[in-house]
N, C-alpha and C positions, 0 to 999 in steps of 0.2 A: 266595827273594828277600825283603827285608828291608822294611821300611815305603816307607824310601826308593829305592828301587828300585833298589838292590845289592845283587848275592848276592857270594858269595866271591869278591873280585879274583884273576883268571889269576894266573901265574908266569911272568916273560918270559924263565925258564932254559928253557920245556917246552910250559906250555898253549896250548890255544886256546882262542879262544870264537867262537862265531858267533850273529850277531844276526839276526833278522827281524822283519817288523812282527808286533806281535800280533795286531791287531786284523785282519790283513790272512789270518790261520788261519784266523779263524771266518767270514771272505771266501768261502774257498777250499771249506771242507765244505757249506757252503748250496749254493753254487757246484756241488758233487759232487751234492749231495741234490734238488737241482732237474733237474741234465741227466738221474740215472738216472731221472726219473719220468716226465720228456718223454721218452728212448729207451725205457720201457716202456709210456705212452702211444701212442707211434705205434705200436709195434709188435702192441697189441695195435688197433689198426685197420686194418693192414693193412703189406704188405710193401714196398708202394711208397713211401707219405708218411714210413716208417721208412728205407728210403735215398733218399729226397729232402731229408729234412730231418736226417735224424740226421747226418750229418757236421756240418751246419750248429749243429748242438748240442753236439758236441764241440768243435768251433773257438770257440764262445763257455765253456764250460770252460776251455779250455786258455790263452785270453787271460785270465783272471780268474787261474790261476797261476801265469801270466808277470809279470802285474802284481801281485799280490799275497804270493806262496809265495815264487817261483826267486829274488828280489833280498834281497840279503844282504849283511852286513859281518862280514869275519872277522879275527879277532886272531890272528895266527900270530908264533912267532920269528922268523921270515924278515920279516915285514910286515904291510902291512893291505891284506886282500883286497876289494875293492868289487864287489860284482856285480849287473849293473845289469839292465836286461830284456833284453839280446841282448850285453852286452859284458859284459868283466871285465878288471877293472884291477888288477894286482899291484904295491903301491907298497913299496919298503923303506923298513926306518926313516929311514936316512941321508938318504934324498930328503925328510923331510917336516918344511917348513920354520914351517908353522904348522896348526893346527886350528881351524876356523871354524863357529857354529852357526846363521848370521844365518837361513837361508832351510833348509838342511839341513845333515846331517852334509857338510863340505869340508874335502878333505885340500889344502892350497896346497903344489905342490911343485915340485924343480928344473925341472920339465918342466911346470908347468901346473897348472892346477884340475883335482881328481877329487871330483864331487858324488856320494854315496849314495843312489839311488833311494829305498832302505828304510829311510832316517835322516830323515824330513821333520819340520823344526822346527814346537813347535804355534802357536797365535796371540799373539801380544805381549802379550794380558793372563790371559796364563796365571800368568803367575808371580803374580797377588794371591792365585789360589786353592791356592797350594803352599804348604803350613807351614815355618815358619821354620828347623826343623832337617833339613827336606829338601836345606836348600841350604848346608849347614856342610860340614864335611871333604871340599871337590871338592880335585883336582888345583889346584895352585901352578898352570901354565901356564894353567889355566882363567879367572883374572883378567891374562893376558896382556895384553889388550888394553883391558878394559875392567875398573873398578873394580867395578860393578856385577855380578850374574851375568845372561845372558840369558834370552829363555823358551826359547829352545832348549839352552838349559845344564843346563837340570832334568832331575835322572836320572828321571824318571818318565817324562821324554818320548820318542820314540826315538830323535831326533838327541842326545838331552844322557847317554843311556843308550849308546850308541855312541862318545861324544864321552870319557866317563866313562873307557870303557874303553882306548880307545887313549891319552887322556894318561897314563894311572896306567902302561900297559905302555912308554910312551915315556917316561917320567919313571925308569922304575926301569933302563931300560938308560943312560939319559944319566946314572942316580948311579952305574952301575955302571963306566963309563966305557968303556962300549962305542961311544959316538959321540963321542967326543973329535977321530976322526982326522978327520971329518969327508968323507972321502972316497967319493962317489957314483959307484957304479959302472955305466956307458952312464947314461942318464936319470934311473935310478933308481924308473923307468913301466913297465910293459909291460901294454899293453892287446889284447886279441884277443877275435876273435867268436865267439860262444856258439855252435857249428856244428850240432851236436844239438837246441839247444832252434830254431836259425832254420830248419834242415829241416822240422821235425816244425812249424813253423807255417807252411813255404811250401807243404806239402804238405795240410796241410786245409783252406788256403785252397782250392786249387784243384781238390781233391777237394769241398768244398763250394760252388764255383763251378758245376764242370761240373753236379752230381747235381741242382741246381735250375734247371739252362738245360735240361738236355739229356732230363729224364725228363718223363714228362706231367704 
């Protein structure tokens, strides 16, 4: 990735990309590197306080990569994928009527707002600290709305890094003349529940409910 925080623009004939927070990794391995030391902690005190509490230490693991790791934004030919902590929203291009950074990466489309968990726009005086040619060659659509650029606009950020990437992939199908017909097929949404990742935390929930009610 480049100063400005662009690497090679996708191909909206073929690539993908997919985004995550960064900062939201080195979340995830602390995260890893604390619970193994508490489940080797208890375990070496004994057998019990290690299943009374170890679930309880995994379930705080696995929220930290629910919230930080699993939510994602992907740039695919078919669309832009949102995946949020227990949902996921597959929006096609043809649905998506504008792109907004105010608060986070928003895709506005026929069917409603779809917010990016893992696009959060940074603070409104971010952009004094962003040098001047960080903020040159964005996508045309990017001053849409406003003349100015936002602080959620800046590719440095993760909504303006996200935001980056789907105007450039949505700009080169709309020169391509692939959204000419304008025609939005059902909604142009489809949102469903993350069924694996909601099990596996109904399940430690209540595997670490019962192991600290029920054990001495």
């Amino acid at each position: 990735m480049d100063a400005n925080g662009r690497d090679r623009m996708i191909d909206a004939s073929s690539d993908s990309k997919t985004l995550r927070p960064r900062f939201g990794r080195v979340l995830v391995v602390l995260a890893g590197v604390v619970t193994v030391a508490v489940l080797v902690s208890l375990a070496v005190t004994g057998i019990g306080p290690l299943v009374r509490f170890g679930p309880l230490a995994l379930l705080g693991a696995y929220v930290v990569w629910l919230l930080f790791w699993s939510p994602a934004v992907t740039i695919a030919p078919s669309g832009v994928i949102i995946r949020n902590i227990l949902r996921e929203h597959e929006v096609t291009w043809p649905a998506i009527e504008r792109i907004d950074t105010k608060y986070a990466l928003q895709l506005y489309t026929t069917a409603g707002t779809v917010t990016a968990w893992s696009a959060p726009a940074p603070g409104r005086h971010a952009t004094f600290r962003v040098a001047q040619p960080e903020l040159g060659g964005l996508p045309e659509s990017t001053y849409a709305a406003e003349r100015s650029v936002r602080p959620g606009d800046i590719p440095t950020s993760e909504s303006g890094l996200a935001a980056l990437y789907v105007r450039r992939f949505w700009e080169q199908l709309r020169d391509a003349g692939h959204l000419d017909s304008g025609v939005v097929e059902g909604t142009g949404v489809r949102t469903h529940l993350l069924r694996r990742e909601t099990t596996v935390l109904v399940v430690l929930i209540a595997v670490a409910v019962l192991a600290a009610a029920l054990l001495p």
